[in-house]
N, C-alpha and C positions, 0 to 999 in steps of 0.2 A: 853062237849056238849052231849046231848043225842040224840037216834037217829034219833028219829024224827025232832031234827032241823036240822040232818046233811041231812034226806033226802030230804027238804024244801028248801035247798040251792042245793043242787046237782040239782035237779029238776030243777029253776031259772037258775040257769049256762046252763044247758044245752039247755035251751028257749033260753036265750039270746046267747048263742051259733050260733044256728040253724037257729037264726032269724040272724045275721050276716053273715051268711054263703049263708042264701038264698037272703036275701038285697043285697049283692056282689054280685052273682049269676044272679040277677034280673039287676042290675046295667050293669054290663059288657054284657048281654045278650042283651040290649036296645040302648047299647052310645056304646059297643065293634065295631061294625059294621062299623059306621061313624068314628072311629078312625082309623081302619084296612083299609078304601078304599082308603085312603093317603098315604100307604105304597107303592105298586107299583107305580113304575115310569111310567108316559105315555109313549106310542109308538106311533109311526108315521103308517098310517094306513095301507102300505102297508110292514111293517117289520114283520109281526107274521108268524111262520112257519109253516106249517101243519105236523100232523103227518102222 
């Protein structure tokens, strides 16, 4: 290959890369939230302790 096709691909990879990377990013950042508020267990209102 020569180098200009290698840097044509390198290039492509690393878009497609970065667009994965920030899609994830975008992803988890929007639906992470709603899936983390399920995590804790409810409490009963008068159990929480102060510090």
């Amino acid at each position: 290959m020569s180098q200009k096709n290698e840097t044509t691909i390198l290039a492509l990879a690393l878009l497609l890369t970065v667009g994965i990377v920030g899609g994830g990013f975008w992803w988890f950042s929007n639906n992470g939230a709603k899936i983390g508020n399920n995590i804790v267990p409810n409490q009963e209102p008068g159990s929480r302790t102060s510090n």
